[in-house]
Backbone bond lengths (Angstrom), bond angles and torsions (degrees), N, CA, C in turn:
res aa  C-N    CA-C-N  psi(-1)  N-CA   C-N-CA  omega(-1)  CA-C   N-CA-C  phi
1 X - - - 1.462 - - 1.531 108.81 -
2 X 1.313 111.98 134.54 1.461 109.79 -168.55 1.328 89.52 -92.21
3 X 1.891 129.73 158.72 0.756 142.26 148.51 1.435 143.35 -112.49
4 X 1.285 129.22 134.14 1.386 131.74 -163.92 1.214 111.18 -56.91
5 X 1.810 142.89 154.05 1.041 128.29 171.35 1.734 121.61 -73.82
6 X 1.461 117.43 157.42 1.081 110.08 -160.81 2.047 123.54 -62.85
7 X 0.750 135.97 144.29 1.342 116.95 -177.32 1.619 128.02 -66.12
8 X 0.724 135.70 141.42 1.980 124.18 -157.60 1.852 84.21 -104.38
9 X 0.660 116.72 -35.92 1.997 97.12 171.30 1.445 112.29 -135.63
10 X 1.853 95.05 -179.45 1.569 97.22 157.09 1.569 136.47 -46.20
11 X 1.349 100.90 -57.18 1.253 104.90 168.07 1.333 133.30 -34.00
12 X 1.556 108.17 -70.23 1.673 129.24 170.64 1.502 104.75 -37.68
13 X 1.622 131.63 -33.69 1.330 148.06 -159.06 1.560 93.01 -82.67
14 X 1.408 109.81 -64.09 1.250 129.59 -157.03 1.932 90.19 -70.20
15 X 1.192 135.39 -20.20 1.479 111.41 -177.30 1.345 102.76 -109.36
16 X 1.223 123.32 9.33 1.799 127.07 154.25 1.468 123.00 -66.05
17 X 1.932 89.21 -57.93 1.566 72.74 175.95 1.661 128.06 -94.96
18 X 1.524 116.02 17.62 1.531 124.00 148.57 1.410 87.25 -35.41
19 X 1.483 102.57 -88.93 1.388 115.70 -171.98 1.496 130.19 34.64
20 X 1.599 90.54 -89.12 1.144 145.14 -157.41 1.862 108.29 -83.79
21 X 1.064 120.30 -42.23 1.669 135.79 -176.65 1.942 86.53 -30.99
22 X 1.237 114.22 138.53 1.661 117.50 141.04 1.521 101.59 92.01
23 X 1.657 109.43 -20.60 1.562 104.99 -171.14 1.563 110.81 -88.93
24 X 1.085 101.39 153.77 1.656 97.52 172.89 1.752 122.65 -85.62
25 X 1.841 116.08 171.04 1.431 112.78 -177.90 2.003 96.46 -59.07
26 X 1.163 97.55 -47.17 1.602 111.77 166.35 1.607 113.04 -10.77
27 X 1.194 92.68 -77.33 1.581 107.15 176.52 1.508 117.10 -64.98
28 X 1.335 133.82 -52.36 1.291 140.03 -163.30 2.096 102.80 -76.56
29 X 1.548 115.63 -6.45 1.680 137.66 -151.75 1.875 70.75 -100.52
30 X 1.497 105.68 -52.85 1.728 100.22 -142.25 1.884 88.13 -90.04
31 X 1.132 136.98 -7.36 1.338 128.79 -177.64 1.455 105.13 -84.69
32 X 1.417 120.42 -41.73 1.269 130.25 -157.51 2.180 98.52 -92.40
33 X 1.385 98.17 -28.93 1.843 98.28 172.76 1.445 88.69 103.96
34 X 1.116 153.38 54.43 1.437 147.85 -170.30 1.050 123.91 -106.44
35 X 1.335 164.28 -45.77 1.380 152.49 -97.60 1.656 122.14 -2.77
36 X 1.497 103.23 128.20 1.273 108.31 -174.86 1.721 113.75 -79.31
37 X 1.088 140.83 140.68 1.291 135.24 -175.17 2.035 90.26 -78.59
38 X 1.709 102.15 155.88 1.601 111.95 165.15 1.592 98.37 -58.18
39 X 1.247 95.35 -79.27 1.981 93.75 -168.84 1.673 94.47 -104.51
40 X 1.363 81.27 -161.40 1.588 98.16 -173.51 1.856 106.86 -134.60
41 X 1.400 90.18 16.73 1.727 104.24 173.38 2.289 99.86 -47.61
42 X 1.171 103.04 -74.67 1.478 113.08 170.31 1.496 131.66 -44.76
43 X 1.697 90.39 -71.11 1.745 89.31 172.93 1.615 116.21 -101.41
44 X 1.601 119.58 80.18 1.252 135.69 -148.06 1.891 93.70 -72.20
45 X 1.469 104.16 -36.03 1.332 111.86 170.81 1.196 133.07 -57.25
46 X 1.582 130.95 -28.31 1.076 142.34 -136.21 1.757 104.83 -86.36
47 X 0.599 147.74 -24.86 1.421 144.79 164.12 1.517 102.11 -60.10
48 X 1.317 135.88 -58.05 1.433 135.98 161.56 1.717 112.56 -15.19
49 X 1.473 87.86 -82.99 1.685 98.66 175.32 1.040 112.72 -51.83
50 X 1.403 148.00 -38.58 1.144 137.06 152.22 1.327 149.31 -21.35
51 X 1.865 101.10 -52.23 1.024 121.82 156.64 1.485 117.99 -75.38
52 X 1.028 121.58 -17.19 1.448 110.04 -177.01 1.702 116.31 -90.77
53 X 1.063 86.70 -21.06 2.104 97.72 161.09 1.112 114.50 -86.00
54 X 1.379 123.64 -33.52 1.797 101.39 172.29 1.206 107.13 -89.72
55 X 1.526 148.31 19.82 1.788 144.10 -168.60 1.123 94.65 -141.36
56 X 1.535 134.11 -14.73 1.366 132.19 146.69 2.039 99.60 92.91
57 X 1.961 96.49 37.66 1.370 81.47 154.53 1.348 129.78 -100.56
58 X 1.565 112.04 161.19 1.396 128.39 -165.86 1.374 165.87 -69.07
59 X 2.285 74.18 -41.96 1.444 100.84 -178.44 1.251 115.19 -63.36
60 X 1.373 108.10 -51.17 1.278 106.36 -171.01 1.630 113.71 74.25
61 X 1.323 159.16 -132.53 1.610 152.73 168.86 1.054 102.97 -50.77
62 X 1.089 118.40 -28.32 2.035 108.30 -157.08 1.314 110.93 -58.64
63 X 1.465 112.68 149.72 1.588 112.61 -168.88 1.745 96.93 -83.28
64 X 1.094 116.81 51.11 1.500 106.51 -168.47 1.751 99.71 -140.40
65 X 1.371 119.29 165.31 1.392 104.42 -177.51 1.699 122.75 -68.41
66 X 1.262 119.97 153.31 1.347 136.47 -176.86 1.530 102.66 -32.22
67 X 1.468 115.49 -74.00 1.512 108.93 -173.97 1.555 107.88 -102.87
68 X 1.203 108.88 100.77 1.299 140.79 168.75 1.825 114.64 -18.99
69 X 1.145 131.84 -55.01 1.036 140.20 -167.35 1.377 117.87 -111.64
70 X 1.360 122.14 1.25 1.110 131.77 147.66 1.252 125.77 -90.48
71 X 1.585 126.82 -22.30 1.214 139.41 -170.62 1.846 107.58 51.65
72 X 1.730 90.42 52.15 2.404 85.26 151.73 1.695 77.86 -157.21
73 X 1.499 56.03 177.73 1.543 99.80 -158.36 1.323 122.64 -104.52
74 X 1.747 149.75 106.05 1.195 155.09 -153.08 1.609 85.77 -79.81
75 X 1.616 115.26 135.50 1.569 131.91 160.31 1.545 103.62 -155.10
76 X 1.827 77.40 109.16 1.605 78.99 155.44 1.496 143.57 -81.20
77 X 1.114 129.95 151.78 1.829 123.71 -165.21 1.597 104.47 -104.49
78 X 1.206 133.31 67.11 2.110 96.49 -179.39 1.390 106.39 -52.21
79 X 1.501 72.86 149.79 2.327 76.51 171.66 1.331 118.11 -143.18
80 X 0.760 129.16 -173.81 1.932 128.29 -174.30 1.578 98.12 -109.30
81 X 1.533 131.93 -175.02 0.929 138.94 -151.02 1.867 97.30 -101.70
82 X 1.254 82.81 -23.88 1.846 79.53 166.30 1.505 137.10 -87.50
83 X 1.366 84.17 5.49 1.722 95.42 172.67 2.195 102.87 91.21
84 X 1.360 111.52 10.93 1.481 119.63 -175.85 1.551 89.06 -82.16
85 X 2.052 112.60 162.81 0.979 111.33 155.41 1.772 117.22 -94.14
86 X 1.790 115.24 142.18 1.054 102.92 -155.61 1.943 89.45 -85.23
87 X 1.489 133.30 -26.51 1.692 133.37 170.94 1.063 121.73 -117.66
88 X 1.251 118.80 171.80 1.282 110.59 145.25 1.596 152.47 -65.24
89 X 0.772 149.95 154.61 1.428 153.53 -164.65 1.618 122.99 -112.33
90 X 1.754 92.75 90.73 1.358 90.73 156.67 1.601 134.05 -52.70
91 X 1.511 100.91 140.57 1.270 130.10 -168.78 1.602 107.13 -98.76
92 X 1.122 94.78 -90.43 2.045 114.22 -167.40 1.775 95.40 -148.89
93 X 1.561 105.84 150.12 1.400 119.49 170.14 1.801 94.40 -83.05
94 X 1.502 93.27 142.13 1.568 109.42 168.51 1.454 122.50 -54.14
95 X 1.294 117.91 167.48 1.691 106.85 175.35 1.554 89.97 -126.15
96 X 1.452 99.67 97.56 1.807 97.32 173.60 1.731 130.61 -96.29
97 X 1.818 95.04 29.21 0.811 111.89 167.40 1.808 119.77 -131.54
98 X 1.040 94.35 24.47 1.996 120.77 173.39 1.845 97.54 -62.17
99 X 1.394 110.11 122.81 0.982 101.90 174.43 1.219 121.91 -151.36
100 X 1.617 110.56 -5.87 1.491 124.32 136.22 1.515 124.46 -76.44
101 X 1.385 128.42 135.57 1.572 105.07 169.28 1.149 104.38 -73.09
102 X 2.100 91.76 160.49 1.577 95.16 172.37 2.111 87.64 -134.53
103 X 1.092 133.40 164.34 1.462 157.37 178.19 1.238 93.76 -83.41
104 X 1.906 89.69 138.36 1.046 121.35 -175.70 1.547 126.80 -37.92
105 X 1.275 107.25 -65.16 1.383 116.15 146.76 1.496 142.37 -23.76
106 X 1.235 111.49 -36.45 1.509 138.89 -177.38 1.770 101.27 -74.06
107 X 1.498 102.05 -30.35 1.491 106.90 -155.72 1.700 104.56 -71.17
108 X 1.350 108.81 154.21 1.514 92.85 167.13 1.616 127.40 -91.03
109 X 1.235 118.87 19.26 1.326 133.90 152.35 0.971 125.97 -56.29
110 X 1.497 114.95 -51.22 1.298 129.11 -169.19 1.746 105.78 -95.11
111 X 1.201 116.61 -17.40 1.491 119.41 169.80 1.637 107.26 -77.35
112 X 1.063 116.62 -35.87 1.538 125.75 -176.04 1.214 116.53 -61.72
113 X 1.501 111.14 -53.68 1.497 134.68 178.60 1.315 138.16 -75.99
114 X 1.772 89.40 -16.95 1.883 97.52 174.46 1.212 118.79 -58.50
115 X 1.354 107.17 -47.67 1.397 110.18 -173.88 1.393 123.33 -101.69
116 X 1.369 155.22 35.14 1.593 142.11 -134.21 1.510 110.06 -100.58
117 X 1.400 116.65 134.54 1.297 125.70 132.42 1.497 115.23 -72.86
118 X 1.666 91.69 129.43 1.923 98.25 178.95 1.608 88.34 -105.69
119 X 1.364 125.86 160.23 1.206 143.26 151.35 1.402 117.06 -126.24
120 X 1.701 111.30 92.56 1.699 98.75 164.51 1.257 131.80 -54.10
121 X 1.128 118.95 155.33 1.226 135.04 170.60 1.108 122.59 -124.52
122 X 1.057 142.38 124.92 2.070 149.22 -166.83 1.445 93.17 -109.27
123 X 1.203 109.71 89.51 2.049 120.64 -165.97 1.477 99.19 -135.86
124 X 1.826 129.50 51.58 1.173 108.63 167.15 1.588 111.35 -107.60
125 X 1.114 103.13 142.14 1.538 138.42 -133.86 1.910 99.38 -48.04
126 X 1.373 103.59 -6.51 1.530 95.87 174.02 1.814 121.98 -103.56
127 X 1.262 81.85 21.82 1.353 98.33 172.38 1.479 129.89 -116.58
128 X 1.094 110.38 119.00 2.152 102.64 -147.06 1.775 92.73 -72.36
129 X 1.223 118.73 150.94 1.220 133.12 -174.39 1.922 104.37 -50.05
130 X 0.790 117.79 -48.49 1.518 112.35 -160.27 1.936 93.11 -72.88
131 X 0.723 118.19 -31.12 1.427 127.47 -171.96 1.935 105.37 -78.45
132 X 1.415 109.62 -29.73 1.586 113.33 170.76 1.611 121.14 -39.17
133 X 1.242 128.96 113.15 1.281 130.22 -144.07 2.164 92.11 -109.13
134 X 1.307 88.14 127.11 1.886 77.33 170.64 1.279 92.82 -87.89
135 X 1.559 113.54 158.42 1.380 134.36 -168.22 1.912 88.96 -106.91
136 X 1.572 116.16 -147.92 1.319 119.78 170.22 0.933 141.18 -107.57
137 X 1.729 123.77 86.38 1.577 149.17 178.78 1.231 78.58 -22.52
138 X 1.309 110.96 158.40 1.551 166.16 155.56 1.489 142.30 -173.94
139 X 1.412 105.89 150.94 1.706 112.35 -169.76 1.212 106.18 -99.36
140 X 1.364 111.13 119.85 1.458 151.52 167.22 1.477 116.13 -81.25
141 X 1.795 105.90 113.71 1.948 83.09 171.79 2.009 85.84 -118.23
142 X 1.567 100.45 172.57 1.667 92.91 178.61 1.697 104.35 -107.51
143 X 1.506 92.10 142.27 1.618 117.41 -150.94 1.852 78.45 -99.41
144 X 1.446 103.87 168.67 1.540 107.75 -170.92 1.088 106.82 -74.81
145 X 1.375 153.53 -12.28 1.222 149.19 -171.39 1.636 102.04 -76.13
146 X 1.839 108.28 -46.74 1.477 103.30 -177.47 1.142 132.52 -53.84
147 X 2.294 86.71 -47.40 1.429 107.13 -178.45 1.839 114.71 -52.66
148 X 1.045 131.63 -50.63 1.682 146.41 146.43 1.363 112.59 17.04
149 X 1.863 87.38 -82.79 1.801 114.58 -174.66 1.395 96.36 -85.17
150 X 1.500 151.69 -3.57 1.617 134.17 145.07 1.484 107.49 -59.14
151 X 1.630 97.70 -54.26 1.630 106.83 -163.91 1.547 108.37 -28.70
152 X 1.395 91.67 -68.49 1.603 112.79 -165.86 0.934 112.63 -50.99
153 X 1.316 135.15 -48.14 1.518 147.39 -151.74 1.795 94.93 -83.49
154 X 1.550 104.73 -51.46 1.613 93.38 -176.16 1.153 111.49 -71.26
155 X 1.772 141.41 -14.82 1.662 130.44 166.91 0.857 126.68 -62.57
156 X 1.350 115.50 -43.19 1.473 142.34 166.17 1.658 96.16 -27.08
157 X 1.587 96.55 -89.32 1.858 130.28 -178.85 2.026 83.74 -35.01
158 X 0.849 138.65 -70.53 1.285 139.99 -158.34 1.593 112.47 -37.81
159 X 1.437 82.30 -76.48 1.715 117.20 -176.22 1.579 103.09 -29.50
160 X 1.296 106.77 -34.84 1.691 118.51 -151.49 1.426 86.53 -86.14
161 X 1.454 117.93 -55.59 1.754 110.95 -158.26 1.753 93.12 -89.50
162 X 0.981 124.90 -6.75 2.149 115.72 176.41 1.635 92.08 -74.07
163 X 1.243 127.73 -66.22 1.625 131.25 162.03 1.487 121.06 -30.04
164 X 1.113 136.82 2.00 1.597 133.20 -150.53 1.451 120.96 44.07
165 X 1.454 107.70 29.67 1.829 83.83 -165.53 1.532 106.68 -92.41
166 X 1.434 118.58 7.40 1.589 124.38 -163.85 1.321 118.14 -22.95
167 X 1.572 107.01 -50.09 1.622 120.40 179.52 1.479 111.43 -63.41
168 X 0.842 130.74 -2.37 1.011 130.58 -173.72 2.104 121.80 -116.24
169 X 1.647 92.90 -5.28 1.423 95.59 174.83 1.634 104.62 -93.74
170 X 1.393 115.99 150.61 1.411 127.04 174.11 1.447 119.65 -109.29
171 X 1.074 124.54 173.76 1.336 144.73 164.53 1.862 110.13 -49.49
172 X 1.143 113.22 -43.62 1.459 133.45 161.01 2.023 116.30 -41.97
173 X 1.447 97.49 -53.95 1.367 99.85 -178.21 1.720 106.59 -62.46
174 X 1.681 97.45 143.37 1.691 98.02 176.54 1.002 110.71 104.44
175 X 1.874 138.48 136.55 1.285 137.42 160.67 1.305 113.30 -84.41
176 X 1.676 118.54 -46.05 1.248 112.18 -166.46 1.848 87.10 -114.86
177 X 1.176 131.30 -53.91 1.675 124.89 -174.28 1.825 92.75 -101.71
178 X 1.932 81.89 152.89 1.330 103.47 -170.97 1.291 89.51 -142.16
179 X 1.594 105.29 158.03 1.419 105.47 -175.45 2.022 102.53 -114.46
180 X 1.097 116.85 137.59 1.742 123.74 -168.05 1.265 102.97 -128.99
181 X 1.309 106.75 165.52 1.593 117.68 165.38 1.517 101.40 -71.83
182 X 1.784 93.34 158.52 1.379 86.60 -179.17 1.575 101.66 -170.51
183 X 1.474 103.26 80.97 1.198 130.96 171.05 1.668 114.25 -156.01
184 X 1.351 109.70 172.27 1.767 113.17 -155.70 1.328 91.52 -93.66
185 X 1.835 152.52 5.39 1.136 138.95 160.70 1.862 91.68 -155.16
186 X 1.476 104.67 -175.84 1.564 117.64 -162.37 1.227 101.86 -99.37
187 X 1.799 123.87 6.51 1.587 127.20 -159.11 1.778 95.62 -98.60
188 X 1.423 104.02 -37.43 1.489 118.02 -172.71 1.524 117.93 -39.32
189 X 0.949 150.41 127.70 1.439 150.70 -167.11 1.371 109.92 -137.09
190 X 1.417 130.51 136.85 1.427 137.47 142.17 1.364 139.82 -124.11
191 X 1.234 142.89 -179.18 1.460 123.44 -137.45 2.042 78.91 -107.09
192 X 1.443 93.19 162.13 1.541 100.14 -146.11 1.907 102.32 -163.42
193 X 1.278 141.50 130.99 0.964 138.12 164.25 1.464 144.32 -74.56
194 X 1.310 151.45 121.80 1.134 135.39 -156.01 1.520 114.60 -98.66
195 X 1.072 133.87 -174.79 1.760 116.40 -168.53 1.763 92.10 -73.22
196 X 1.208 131.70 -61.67 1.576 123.15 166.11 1.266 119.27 -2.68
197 X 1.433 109.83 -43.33 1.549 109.08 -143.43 1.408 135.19 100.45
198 X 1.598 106.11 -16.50 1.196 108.66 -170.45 2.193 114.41 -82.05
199 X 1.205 122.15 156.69 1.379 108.47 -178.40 1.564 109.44 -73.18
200 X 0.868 117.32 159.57 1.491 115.59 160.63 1.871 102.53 -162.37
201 X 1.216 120.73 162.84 1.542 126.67 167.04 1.162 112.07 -76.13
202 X 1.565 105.23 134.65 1.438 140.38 174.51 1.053 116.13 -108.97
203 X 2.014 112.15 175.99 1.520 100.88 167.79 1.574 78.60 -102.09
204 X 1.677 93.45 170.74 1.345 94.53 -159.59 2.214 87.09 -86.65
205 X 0.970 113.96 178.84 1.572 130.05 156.27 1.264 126.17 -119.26
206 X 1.234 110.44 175.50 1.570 126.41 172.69 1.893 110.86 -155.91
207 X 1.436 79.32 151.31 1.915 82.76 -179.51 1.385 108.70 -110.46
208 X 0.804 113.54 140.86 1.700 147.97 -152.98 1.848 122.18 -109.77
209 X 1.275 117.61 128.12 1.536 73.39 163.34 1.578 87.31 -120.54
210 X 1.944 103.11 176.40 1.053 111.65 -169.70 1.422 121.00 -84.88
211 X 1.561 124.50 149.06 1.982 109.41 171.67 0.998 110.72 -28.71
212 X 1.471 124.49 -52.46 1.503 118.48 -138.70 1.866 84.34 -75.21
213 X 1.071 111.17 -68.99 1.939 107.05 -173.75 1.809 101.02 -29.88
214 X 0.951 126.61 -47.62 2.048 137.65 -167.81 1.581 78.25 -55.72
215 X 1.469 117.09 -88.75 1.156 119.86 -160.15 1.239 123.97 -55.64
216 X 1.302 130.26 -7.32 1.351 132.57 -161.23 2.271 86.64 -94.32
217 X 1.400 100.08 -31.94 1.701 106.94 173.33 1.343 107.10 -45.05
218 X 1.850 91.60 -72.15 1.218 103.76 -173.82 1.879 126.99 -46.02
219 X 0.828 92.97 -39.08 1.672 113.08 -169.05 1.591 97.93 -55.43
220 X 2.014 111.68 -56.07 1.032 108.41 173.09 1.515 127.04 -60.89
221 X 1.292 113.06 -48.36 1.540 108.07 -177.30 1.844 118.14 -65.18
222 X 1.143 128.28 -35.30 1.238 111.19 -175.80 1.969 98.70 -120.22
223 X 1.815 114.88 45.95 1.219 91.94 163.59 1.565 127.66 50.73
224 X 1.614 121.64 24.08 1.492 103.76 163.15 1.022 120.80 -81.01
């Protein structure tokens, strides 16, 4: 997949994804030379990467945000025709082997999230992928009220896996982030601490945030 060069500001950022508003993966598949996948059962990601080659983000793995020199972060939203989010939204994989603290700030949650471009997506499931229409990207930064209800929710989530208690957090813990499995079967394992201290294998996780936090964005920015 070829990728666009990176954008040198907000601005330059901000007249890409004009761009882009109303067009489909369809369209953005056939500009860039791509092949569109049938579903997205496999490459669950692939609209992501997509977007991040034609808007010219950077990181690529790095635990750091998507476009590098702007400091935000590309997230895509699927959504239903009513403007709802249809999942949740991966964030960052956990470190379940953190065993010094590090500040809030420090975290890559909070590096990810300061700054975001969201891109909806209108992706419910009876709509064949090439035909998935992006709705209207916009840049999101988090205002103190969000930062607050992240804060909390990720110390909480912290506290639990610096202690060994990982196995023991649920889907339940968290208002707006939750912490999930987060690997492609239940066999997958990574190295992980026990309340001792000692290592042992885990499944690995990831933190999440919840619809209701997505939609509570959404709701604000375009007034539904």
């Amino acid at each position: 997949m070829n990728f666009s060069p990176p954008p040198a500001t907000i601005e330059e950022l901000q007249h890409r994804i004009d761009l882009i508003a109303g067009l489909t993966l369809g369209d953005l598949a056939g500009e860039l030379n791509v092949v569109v996948p049938e579903n997205l059962q496999v490459e669950k990601g692939w609209p992501g990467q997509l977007l991040e080659a034609y808007l010219g983000a950077s990181a690529g793995n790095l635990p750091e945000p998507d476009f590098q020199l702007l400091g935000v972060e590309l997230k895509t939203l699927p959504i239903n025709r009513d403007g709802k989010p249809l999942e949740t939204t991966f964030v960052s994989v956990a470190p379940l082997t953190q065993s010094s603290p590090i500040t809030w700030r420090e975290s890559s949650i909070y590096k990810k999230l300061r700054h975001v471009l969201w891109v909806p997506i209108i992706a419910e499931r009876d709509i064949p992928v090439p035909l998935r229409q992006i709705a209207t990207p916009f840049l999101w930064q988090m205002d103190a009220q969000h930062e607050s209800l992240l804060k909390n929710d990720w110390e909480e989530l912290m506290e639990l896996i610096t202690f060994g208690h990982h196995d023991k957090i649920s889907a339940l813990h968290g208002e707006a982030l939750q912490l999930r499995p987060k690997a492609a079967d239940s066999s997958v394992r990574t190295q992980a601490f026990n309340q001792q201290g000692q290592p042992i294998q885990a499944p690995p996780k990831g933190f999440y945030l919840r619809t209701s936090f997505t939609k509570q964005i959404l709701t604000k920015q375009f007034q539904l």
